[in-house]
N, C-alpha and C positions, 0 to 999 in steps of 0.2 A: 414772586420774582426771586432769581439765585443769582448765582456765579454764570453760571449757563447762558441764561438772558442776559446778563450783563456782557458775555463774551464778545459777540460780535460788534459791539460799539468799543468796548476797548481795544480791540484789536484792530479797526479800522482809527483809533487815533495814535496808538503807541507803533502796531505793525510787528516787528520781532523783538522791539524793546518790550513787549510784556508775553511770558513765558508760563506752561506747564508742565516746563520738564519735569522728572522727576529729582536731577539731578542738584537743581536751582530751588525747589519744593524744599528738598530734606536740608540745602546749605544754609538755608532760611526757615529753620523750622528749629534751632537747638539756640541753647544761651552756654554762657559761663558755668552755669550753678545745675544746680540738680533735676531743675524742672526736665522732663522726658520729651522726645525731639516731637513737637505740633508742626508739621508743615503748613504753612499755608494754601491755597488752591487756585494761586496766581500770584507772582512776583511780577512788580514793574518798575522799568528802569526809566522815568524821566527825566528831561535834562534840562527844561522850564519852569519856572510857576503858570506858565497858561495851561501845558499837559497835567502839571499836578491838578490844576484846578477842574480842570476836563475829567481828570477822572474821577475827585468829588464828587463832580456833579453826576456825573453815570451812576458811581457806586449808593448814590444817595436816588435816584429815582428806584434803583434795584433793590436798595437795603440789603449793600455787600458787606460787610464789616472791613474796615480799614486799618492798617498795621502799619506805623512806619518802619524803618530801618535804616541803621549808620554804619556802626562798624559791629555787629553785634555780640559788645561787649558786656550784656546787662548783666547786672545779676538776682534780678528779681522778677524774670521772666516779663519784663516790658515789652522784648519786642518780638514775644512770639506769638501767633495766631491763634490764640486755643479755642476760637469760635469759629477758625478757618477765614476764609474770604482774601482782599487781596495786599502782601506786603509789597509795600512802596518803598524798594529801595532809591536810596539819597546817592551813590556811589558816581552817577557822574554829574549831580550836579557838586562839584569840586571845587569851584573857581573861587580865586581870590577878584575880586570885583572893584576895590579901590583900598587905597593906603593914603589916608592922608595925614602925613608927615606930621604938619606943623599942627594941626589937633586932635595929634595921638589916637588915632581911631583906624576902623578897617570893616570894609564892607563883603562878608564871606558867605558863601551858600554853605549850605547844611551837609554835606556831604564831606568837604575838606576837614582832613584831621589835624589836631594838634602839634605834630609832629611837623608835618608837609607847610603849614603856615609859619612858624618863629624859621624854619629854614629858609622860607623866603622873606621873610622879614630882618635877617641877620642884618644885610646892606643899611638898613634904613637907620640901627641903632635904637628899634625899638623889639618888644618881644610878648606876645601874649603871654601869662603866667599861670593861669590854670593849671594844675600836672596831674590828673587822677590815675597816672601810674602806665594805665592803658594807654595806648594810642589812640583813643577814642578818636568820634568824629565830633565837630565843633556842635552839628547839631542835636545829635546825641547827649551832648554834653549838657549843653541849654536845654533838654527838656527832662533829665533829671536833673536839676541842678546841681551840678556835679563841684566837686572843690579836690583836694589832694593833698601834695607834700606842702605847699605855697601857701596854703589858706592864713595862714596864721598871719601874714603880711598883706596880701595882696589880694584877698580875698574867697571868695566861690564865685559860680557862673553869675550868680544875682548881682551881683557889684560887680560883674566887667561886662554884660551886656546891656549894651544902651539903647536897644532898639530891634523890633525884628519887623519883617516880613511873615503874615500866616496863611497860610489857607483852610478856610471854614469848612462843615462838615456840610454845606449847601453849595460849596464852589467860590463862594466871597473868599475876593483877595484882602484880607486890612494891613494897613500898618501902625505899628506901634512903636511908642517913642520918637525924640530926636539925636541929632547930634550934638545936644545942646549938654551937657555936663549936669541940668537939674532941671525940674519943670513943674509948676504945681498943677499945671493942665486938667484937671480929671482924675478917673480913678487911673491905676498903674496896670495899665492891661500888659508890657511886658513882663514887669511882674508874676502877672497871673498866668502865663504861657512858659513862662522856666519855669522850670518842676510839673509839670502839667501831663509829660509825663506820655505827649499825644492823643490825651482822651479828649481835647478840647478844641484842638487843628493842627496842623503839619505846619511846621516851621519851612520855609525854604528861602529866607535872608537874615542876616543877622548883621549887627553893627555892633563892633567891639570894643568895650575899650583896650588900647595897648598900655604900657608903660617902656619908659627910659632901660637899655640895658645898661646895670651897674660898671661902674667903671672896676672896681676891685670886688673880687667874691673867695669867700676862705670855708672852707668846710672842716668837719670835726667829728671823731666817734670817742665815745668814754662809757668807762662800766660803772657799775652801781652794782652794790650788794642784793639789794629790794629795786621791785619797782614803784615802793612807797618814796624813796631816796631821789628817784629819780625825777617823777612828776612832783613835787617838791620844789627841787631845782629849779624847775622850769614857770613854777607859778611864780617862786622869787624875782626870777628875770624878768617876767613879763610882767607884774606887779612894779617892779623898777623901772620899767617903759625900755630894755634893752628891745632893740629890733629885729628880732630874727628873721629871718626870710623862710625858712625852714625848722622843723624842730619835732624828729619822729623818735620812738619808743618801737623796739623791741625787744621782747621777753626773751627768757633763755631757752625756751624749746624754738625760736625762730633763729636765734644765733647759731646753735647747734643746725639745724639746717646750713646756713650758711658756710660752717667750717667745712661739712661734710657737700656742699653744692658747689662750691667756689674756693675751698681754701681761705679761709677768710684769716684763718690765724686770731678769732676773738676771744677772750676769757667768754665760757656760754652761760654767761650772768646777764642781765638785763643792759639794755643799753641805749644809749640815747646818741643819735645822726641829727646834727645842727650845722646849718649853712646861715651866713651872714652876707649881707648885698650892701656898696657904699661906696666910698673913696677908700685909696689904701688906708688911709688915718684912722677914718673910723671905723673899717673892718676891724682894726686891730687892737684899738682901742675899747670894742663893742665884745671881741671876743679875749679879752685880757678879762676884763669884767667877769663874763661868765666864768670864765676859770674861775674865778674866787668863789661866784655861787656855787659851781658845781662841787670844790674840795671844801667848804662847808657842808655837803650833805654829803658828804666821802666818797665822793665820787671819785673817779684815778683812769691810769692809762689813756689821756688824750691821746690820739692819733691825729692832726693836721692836716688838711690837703689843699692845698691852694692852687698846685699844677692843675690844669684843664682835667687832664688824664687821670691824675688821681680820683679829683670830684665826681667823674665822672663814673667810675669806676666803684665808686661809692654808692653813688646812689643808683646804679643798677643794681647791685646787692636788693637793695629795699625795689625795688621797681619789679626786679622777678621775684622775691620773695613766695610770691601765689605759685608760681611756676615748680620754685625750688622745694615747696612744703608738699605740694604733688609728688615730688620727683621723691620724696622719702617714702612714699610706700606706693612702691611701680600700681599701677592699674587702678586705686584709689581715686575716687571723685569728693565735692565736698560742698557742702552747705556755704558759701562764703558770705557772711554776714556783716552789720555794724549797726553801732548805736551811738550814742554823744550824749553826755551827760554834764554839769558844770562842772569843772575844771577841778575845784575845789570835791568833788566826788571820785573823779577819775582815777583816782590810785584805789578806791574801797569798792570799785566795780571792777575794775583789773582784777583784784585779787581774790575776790567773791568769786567774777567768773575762772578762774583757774580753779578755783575748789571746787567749783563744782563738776568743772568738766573731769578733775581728777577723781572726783565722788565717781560719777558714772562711767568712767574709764574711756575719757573719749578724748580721743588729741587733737589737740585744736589751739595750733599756734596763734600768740596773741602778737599784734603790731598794731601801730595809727598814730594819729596827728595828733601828739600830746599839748600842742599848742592851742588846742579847743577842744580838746576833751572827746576827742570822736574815735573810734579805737575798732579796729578790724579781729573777728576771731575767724581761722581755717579749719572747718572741724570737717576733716575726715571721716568716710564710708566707705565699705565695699558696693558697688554698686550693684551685685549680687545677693548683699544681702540685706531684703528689707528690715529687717529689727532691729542691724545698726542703722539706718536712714531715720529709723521711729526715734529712734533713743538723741539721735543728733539732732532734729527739728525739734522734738521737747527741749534739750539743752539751749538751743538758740530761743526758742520761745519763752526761757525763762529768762534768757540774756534780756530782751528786751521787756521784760514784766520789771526785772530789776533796774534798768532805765530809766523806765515813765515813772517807777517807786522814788528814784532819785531829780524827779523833777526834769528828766534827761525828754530823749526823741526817741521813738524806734529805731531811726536810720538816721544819720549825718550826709550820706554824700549817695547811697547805693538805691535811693528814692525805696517806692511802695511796690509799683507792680503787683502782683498777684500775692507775693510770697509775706509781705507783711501787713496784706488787705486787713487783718481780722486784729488788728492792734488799732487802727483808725477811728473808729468809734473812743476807745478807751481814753488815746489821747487827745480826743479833739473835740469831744463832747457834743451839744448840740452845732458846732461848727462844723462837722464832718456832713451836717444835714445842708448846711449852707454851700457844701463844695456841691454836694448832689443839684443841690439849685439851679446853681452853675453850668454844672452839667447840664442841664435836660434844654438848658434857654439856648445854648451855643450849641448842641447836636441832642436835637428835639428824639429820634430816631437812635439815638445810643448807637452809631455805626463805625466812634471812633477808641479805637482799641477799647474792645467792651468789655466787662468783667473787673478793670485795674484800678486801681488807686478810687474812684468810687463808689461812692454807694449803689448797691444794685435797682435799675429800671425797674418803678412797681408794675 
């Protein structure tokens, strides 16, 4: 049984919501990062969990292989087809489904992005706080377990989703979780569906938690000589229990970017972007503080920004950073990578990977969330020429050899996908055998995004 034999029942339940254009094939067939464009051999647009599950259930009497799709932002080739069959895109299941108020929470389909939800949430005085920089889609988000500028305070997707909605790789609808703020219920099967990655069901409800928006917010940029000086600073603070809201690191080959993308007017030395959330008092008090740690590790040139516009303006900087590092060498693509290591590491794996990328002559701005140690490197290729694409995947492959050396993760936020499959064993030892377990009991038939995150169907 194929695609073929599965056509005619898909197309009598979806109709012109599932597609073989070519045009929708290739829009759905490329990522962010380097993997080479896999169309799939059918796009579907549901706007149900009855239709997702419908088609479950088809794709699993055919043994189609199943793909989802959000905003597709991956970077580790999640959500492209490279065994073909059919991607399900999430795009109008959108809706925001409930908001309730008084127990901080929200009930949102897979498809609504990050962006489109705290916009409708402004009224209420609350604000999802996730920010992986992308406009991801929420459920995108939730199934790599995605974190960003925010983690440091307010968490990753694991600590603000309190519940989902799945659809199995047999058509079973479950749900997991409550509303309830803790449960000792059983095992934690949302748990086990963030970061999952879709190899285990398709998400198509989510319960979130929100939080209160701060009454006062003051943001901040300062240099540092090293980025030794820098993460330093930052462990003293958070060692101290100050509260940051934010607290990101970029190198001087990403500053320099910046002057040259934006005018940024910054010395192109290392520098460190901190946002504080609170009452006027204790914004000011929390960031009077850091001042002192930060001109202990001579640190200098604070810049302020507490206007709306300013902040704002700030942390676009850092938000297109990926954009802006592109735009340094027109027609260049790039491996975009990460890894997270203890905090107490983070400055001797900064400064490792800069050597070495300057050993093999390969630029590759370094930026990330120095508030937990998890740190993004942009390493450029011609995408003409394979021996630099060779020389840049080894670079990154030792990025994260040096990682797991330091006790660290392969990836912090950018999950496994395909492209850090062959580091899973290393770090997870016979537990990597237990994900497979996993696997094979919730999609007996490996139909869902096959090849990713685990171990291969014997």
């Amino acid at each position: 049984m194929t695609v073929d034999t599965a056509w005619p029942e898909l197309s009598e339940l979806l109709g012109d919501r599932i597609t073989r254009s070519k045009s929708e094939l290739e829009a759905h067939g490329g990522s962010e990062s380097y993997f080479p464009l896999t169309p799939p051999d059918l796009v579907a647009f549901p706007e149900t969990t009855e239709e997702v599950a419908g088609l479950m259930r088809i794709c699993a009497r055919h043994g189609v292989p199943v793909v989802g799709w959000g905003a597709g932002t991956s970077l580790e080739g999640q959500a492209q087809a490279f065994q073909g069959g059919l991607c399900v895109d999430f795009a109008r299941m959108n809706r925001i489904i409930e908001v309730a108020q008084g127990d901080m929470d929200a009930r949102v389909q897979p498809g609504l992005t990050r962006e489109a939800l705290n916009d409708e949430l402004r009224a209420t005085g609350l604000f999802f706080p996730v920010d992986p920089g992308a406009n991801a889609s929420i459920g995108g988000m939730a199934s790599t377990r995605a974190s960003g500028t925010t983690a440091v305070r307010y968490g990753t997707m694991r600590d603000n989703v309190l519940g989902l909605e799945v659809v199995l790789a047999d058509g079973r609808i479950i749900r997991t979780g409550t509303r309830a703020r803790k449960s000792s219920a059983g095992y934690d099967l949302t748990g086990l569906f963030v970061g999952a990655e879709g190899t285990l069901g398709l998400i198509t409800e989510l319960t979130l938690r929100l939080h209160g928006q701060p009454e006062a917010i003051t943001a901040a940029v300062c240099a540092f000589d090293t980025i030794g000086g820098a993460v330093r600073a930052v462990t003293d603070a958070i060692q101290m229990g100050i509260p940051m809201a934010r607290i990101e690191f970029v190198d001087a080959a990403t500053v320099a970017v910046f002057n040259s993308y934006a005018d940024a007017g910054l010395d192109e030395v290392p520098h460190l972007m901190i946002e504080f959330h609170g009452s006027p008092g204790s914004v000011a008090e929390d960031a009077a503080v850091f001042g002192d740690i930060v001109a202990d590790h001579a640190g200098r040139g604070f810049q302020w920004a507490t206007d709306p516009e300013d902040r704002k303006a700030l942390w676009t900087l850092r938000h297109h950073a990926y954009w802006a590092i592109l735009a340094s060498r027109p027609g260049a693509r790039a491996v975009v990578t990460d890894i997270c290591v203890p905090i107490s590491r983070l400055a001797e794996a900064v400064e490792a990977t800069q050597a070495d990328l300057e050993a093999h002559g390969i630029a590759g701005p370094i930026l990330g969330h120095v508030g937990d140690g998890n740190f993004h490197a942009i390493l450029m290729f011609d995408p003409a020429d394979a021996a630099e694409l060779g020389r840049v995947k080894a670079a990154a492959d030792r990025l994260v050899s040096r990682a797991l050396d330091m006790g660290g993760t392969a990836t912090g936020e950018h999950g496994i996908g395909i492209g850090k499959k062959g580091f899973m064993q290393r770090e997870h030892g016979e537990a990597w055998s237990v994900m497979g377990a996993l696997k094979r009991a919730l999609d007996p038939e490996n139909i869902l995004n096959p090849g990713k995150l685990a171990p291969d169907a014997n």
